[in-house]
C-alpha positions as CSV (number, residue, x, y, z in Angstrom):
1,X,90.1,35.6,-15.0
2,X,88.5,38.6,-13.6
3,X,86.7,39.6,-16.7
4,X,85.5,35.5,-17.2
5,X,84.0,36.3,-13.5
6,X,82.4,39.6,-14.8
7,X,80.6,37.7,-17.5
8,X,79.3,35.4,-15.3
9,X,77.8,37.8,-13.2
10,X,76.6,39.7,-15.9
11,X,74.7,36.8,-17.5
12,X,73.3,35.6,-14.0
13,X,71.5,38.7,-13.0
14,X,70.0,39.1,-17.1
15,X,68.3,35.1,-16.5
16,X,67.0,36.7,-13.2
17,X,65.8,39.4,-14.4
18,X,64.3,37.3,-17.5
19,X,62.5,34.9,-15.1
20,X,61.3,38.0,-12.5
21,X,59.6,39.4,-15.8
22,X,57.9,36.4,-16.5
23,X,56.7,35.3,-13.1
24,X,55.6,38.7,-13.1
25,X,53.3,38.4,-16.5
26,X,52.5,34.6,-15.8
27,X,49.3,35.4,-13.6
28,X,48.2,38.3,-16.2
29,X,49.1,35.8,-19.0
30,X,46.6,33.4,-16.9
31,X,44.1,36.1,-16.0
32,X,44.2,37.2,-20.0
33,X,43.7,33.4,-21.0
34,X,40.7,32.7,-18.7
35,X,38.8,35.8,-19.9
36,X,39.6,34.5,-23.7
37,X,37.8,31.1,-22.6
38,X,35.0,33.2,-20.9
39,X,34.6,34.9,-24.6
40,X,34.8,31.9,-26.4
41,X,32.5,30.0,-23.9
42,X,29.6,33.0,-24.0
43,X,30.4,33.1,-28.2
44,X,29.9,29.5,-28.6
45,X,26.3,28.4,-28.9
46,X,25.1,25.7,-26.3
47,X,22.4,23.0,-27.9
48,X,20.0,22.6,-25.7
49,X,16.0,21.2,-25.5
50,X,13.4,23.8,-24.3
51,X,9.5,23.7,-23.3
52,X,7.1,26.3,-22.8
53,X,5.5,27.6,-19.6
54,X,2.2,26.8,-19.6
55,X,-1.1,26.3,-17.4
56,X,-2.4,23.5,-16.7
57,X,-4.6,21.9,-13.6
58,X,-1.9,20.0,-11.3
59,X,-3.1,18.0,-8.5
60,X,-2.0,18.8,-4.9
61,X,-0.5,15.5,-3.5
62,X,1.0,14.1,-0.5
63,X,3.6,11.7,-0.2
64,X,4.6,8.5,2.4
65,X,5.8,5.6,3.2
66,X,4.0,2.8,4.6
67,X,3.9,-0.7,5.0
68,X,1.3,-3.6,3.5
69,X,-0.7,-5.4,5.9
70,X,-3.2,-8.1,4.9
71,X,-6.7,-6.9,5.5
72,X,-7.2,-10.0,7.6
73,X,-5.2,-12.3,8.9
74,X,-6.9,-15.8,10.1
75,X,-4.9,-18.4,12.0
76,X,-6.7,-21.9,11.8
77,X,-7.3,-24.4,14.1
78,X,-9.6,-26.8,15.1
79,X,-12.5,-27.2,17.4
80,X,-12.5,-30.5,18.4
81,X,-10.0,-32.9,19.7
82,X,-9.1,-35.7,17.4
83,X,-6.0,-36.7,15.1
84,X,-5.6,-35.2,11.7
85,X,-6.3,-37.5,9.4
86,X,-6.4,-35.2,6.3
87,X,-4.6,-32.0,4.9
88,X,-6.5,-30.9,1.9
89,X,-4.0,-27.8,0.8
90,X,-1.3,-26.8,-0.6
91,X,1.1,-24.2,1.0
92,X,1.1,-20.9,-0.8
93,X,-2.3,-21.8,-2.4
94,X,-5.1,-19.5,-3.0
95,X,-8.4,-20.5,-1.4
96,X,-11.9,-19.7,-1.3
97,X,-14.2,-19.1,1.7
98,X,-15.7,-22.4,2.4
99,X,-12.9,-24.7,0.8
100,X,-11.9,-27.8,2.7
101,X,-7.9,-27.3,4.3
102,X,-8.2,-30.7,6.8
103,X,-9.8,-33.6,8.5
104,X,-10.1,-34.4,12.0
105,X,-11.1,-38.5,12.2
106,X,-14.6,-38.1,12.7
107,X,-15.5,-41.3,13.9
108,X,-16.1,-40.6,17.5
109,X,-18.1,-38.1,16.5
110,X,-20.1,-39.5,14.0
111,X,-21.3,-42.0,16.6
112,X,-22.4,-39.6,18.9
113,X,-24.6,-38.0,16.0
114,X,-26.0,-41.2,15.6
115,X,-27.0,-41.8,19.2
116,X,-28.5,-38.6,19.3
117,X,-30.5,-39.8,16.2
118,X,-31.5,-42.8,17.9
119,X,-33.0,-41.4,20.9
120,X,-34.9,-39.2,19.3
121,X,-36.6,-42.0,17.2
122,X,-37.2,-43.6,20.7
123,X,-38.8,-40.6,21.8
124,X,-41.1,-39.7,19.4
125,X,-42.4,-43.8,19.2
126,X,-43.0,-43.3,22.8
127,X,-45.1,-39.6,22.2
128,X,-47.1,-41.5,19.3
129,X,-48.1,-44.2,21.7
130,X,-49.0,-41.5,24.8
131,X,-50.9,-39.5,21.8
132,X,-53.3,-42.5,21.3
133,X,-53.8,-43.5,25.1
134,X,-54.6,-39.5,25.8
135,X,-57.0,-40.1,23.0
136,X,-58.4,-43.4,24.3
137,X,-58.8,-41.7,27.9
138,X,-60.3,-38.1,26.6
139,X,-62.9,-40.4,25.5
140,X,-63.8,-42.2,27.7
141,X,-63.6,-39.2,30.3
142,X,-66.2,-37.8,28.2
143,X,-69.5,-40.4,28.7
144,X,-67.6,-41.4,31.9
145,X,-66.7,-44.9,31.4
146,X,-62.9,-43.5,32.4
147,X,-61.9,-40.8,35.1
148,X,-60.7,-37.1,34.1
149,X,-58.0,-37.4,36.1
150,X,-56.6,-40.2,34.4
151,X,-57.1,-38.1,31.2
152,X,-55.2,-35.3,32.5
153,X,-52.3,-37.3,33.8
154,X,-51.8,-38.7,30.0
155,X,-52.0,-35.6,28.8
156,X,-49.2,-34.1,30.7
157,X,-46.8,-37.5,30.0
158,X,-47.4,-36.6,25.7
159,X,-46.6,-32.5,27.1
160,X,-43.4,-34.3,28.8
161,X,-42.7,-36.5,25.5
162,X,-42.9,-33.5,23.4
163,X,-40.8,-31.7,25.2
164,X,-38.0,-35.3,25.4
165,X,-38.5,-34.9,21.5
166,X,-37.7,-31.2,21.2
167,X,-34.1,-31.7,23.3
168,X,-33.6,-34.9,21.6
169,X,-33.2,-32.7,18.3
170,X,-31.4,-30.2,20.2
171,X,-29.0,-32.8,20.7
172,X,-28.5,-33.6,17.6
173,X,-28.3,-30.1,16.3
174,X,-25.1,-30.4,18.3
175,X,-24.0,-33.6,17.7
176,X,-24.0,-32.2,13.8
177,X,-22.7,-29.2,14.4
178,X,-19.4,-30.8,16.3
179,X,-19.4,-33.4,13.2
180,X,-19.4,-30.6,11.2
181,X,-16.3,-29.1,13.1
182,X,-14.1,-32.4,12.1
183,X,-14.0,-30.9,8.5
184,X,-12.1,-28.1,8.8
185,X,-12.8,-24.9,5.8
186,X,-11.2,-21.9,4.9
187,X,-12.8,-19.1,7.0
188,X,-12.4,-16.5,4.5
189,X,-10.8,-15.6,1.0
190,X,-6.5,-15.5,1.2
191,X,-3.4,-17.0,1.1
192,X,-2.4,-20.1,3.0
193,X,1.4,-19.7,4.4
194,X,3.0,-22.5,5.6
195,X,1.6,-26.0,7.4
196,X,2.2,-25.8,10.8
197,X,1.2,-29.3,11.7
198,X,1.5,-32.9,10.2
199,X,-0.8,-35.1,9.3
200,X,-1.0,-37.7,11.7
201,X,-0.9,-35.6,14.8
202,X,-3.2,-34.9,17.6
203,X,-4.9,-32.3,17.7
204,X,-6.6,-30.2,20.8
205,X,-9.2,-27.6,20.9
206,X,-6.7,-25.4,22.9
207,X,-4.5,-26.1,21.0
208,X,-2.8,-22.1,20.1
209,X,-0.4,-23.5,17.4
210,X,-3.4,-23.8,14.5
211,X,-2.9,-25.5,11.3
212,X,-2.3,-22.9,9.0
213,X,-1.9,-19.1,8.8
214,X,-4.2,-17.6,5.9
215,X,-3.8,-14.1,4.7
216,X,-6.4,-11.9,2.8
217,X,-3.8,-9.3,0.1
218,X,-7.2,-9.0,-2.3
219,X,-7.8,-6.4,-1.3
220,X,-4.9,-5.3,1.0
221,X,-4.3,-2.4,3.1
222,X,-1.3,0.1,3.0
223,X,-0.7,1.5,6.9
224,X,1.1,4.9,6.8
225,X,2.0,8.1,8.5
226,X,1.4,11.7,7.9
227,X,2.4,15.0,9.9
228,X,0.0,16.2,11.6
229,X,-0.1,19.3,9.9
230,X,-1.1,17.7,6.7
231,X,-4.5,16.2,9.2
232,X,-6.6,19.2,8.0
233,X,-6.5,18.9,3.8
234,X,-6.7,15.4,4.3
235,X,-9.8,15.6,6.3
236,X,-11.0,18.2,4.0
237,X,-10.4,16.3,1.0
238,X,-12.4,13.1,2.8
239,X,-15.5,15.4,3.3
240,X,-15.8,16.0,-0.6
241,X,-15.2,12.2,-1.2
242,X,-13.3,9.5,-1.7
243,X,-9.5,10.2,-1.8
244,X,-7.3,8.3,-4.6
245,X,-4.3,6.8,-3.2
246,X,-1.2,5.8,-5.2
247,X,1.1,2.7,-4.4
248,X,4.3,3.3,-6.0
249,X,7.3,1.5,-7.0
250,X,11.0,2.7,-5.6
251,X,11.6,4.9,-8.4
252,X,8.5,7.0,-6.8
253,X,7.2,7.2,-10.4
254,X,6.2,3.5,-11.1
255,X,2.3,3.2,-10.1
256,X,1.5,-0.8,-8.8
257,X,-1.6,-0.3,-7.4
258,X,-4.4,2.5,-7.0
259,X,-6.6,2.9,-4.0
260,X,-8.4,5.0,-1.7
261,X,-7.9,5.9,1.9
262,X,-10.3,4.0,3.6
263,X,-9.7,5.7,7.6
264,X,-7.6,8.3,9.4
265,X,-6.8,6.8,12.9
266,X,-8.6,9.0,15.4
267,X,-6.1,10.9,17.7
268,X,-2.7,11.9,16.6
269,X,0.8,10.0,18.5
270,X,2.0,13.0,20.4
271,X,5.3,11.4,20.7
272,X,6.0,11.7,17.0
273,X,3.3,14.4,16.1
274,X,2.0,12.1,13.2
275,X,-1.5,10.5,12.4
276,X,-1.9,6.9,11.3
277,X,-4.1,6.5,8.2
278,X,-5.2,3.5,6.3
279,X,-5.8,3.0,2.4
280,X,-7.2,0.1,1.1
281,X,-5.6,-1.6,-2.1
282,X,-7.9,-4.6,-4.2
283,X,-4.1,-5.8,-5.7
284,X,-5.7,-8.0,-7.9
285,X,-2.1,-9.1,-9.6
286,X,-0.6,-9.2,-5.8
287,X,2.2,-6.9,-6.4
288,X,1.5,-5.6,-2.9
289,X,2.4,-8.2,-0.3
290,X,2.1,-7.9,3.9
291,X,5.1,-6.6,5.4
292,X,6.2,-4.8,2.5
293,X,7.6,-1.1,2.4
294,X,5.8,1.2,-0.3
295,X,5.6,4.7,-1.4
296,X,2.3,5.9,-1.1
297,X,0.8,9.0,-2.8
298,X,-2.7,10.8,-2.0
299,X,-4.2,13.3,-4.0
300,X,-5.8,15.9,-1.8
301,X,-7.2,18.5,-4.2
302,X,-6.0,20.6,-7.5
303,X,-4.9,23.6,-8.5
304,X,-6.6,25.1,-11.5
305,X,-4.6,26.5,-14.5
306,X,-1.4,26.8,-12.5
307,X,1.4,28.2,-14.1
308,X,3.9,25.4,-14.9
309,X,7.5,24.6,-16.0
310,X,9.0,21.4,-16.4
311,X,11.0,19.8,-13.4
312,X,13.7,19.6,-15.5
313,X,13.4,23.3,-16.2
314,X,14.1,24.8,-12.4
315,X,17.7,24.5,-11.4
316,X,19.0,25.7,-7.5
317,X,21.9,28.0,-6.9
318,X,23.1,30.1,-3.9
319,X,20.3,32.1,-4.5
320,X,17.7,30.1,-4.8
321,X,15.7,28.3,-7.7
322,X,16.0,29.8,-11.1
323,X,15.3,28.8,-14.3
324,X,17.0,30.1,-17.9
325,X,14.2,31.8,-20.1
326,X,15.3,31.5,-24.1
327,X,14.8,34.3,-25.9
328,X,16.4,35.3,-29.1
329,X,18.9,32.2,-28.8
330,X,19.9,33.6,-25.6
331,X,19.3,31.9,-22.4
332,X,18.8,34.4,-19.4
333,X,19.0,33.1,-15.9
334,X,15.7,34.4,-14.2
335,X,14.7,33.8,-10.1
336,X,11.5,32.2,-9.6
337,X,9.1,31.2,-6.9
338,X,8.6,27.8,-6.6
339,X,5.0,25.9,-5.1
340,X,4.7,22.5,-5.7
341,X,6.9,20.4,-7.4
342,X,6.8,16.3,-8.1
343,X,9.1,14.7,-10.9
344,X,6.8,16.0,-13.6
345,X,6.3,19.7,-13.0
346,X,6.8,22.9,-10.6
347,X,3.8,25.3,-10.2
348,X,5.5,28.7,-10.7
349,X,4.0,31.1,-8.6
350,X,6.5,34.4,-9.6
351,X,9.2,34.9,-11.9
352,X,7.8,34.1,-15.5
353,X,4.5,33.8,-17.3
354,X,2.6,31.5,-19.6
355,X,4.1,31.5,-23.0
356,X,8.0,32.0,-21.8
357,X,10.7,29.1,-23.3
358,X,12.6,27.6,-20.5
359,X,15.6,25.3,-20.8
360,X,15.1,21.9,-19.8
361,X,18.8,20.4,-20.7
362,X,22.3,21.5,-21.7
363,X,22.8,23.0,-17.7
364,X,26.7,21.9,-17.7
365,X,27.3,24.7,-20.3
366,X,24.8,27.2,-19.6
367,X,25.5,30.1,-18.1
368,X,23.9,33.5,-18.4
369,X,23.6,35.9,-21.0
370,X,24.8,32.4,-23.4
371,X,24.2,31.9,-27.1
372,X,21.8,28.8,-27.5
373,X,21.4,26.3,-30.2
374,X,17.5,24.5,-29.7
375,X,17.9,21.2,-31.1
376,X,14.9,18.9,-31.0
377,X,13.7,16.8,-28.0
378,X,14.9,13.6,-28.1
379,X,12.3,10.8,-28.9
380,X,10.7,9.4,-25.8
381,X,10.7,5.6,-25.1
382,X,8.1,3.3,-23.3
383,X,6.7,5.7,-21.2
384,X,6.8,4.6,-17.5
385,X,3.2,4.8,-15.7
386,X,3.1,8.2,-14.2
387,X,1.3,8.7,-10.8
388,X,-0.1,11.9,-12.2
């Protein structure tokens, strides 16, 4: 029995021993295997696409959000009182300055024209009549069968007729011009929204209501705000001219409409340190419309034969950006300076030079010091309208 105990014990402390050994080795056996993969990882070549550094004149650009507004906004109503007898549009149409939208019942209206018509037509039968007694009396005044006096009074009833005639067509310049107002026409090139009144109704000169809201969006405008410290280049880049001004889609890249900036509000909000400026749109295909949000870019000057990578090419790490220069099918992480950068390209202002291969995919594998395998760029698809 003893000696089956000794075994025991015997065999107990060996399998301890065994597994301190091996908890021992594990973590070197762990260490050992990651370096292997570390080996393999820098041994194995990485395909990847690369471009070249190059120069090339990059425009300096700033970027916004703003929000449509249509350049003029016109709510219509009508200038005289009378029912609505006519509404001569469609909602959502497109109109013309000039183009009929509704009718006021004109008849009370047309008969006043027409009494203003008729008075003067009494008038002037009265002036011819006090023409040919002034002429009668000027005569006989003159070899004194009839008294000057009688002459003069006739002559100041034709100056007083003249003068009835003169208001009587004052009158009826009126009379039209309220006529007039009973057909009621679009003010201005727009948009109608939607009718705001019936046919049928009465309508009042006071009336605040209107008939319809129309909206000019060709052109339209683009309201947006810059920092103020981006006041000066923009205020430079007005002096040399016009500035182009990119609407763009929510992708930032998309282009809908090109414009120009057409005013830079005149003091800046000091509660938010920003400016207010205004680019004008002509959105011939509407894809701008008021109240909507858009991403606006201005281009503000250029800088000649910059040095330039690829977007694509600069990567960030704890350091700052880098990029991985290929040379010999080995990719070597370098630092760089970095000036402007938009989706396209970065201006490199330090780090590399013209001519140097970058790495513009394969970043999951990369690391430095890596063998690299350049395969060719893939083949590009419908290009999307750039706002460079």
């Amino acid at each position: 029995m003893k000696r089956l105990v000794l075994i025991l014990a015997l065999l107990i402390a060996a399998g301890y021993g065994a597994w301190r050994m091996g908890f021992i080795k594990m973590p070197q056996q762990q260490a050992a295997q990651r370096e292997d993969q570390r080996r393999m990882m820098r041994e194995m070549t990485v395909p990847i696409t690369v471009a070249e550094i190059a120069r090339e004149d990059v425009p300096v650009t700033l970027d916004a959000i703003g929000t449509a507004q249509a350049l003029n906004t016109v709510t219509v109503r009508s200038q005289v009182d009378g029912r609505l007898v006519e509404v001569a549009f469609r909602e959502g149409q497109d109109v013309k300055a000039g183009d009929v939208l509704a009718r006021v019942d004109p008849a009370t209206y047309q008969a006043q024209y027409d009494q203003a018509v008729a008075k003067k037509a009494q008038d002037e039968a009265q002036l011819v009549n006090a023409r040919r007694d002034l002429d009668r009396y000027v005569k006989l005044a003159a070899d004194n069968s009839g008294s000057r006096q009688q002459a003069d009074t006739q002559r100041a009833i034709v100056a007083q007729l003249e003068a009835q005639v003169r208001q009587d067509q004052a009158n009826i310049d009126n009379a039209k011009t309220i006529l007039d107002y009973t057909t009621i026409r679009a003010p201005l090139d727009g948009r109608t929204g939607l009718r705001l009144v019936d046919r049928g109704n009465l309508l009042r000169a006071g009336d605040q209501t209107g008939i319809v809201t129309i909206t000019q969006v060709k052109p339209i405008a683009v309201v947006f705000s810059l920092a103020q410290q981006f006041l000066r280049p923009v205020n430079a880049a007005l002096a040399r001219g016009p500035i182009e001004a990119h609407a763009l889609d929510s992708d930032n890249v998309t282009v809908l409409e090109r414009g120009r900036v057409e005013v830079v509000d005149n003091q800046v909000d000091p509660t938010t340190g920003a400016v207010k400026v205004k680019a004008v749109f002509p959105n011939p295909g509407q894809v701008l419309w008021p109240g909507q949000f858009v991403n606006v870019r201005l281009f503000v000057d250029v800088i000649k034969q910059a040095v330039v990578a690829p977007s694509t090419a600069v990567q960030r790490g704890p350091t700052g950006p880098f990029v991985y220069v290929v040379k010999d099918d080995t990719a070597t992480q370098t630092p760089v300076t970095v000036g402007q950068q938009n989706e396209r390209l970065a201006v490199i202002l330090s780090g590399v030079e013209p001519g140097a291969r970058v790495a513009t995919t394969g970043f999951a594998r990369l690391t430095g010091g890596a063998k690299v395998r350049v395969v060719e760029r893939p083949a590009a698809g419908p290009q999307q309208t750039s706002a460079q």
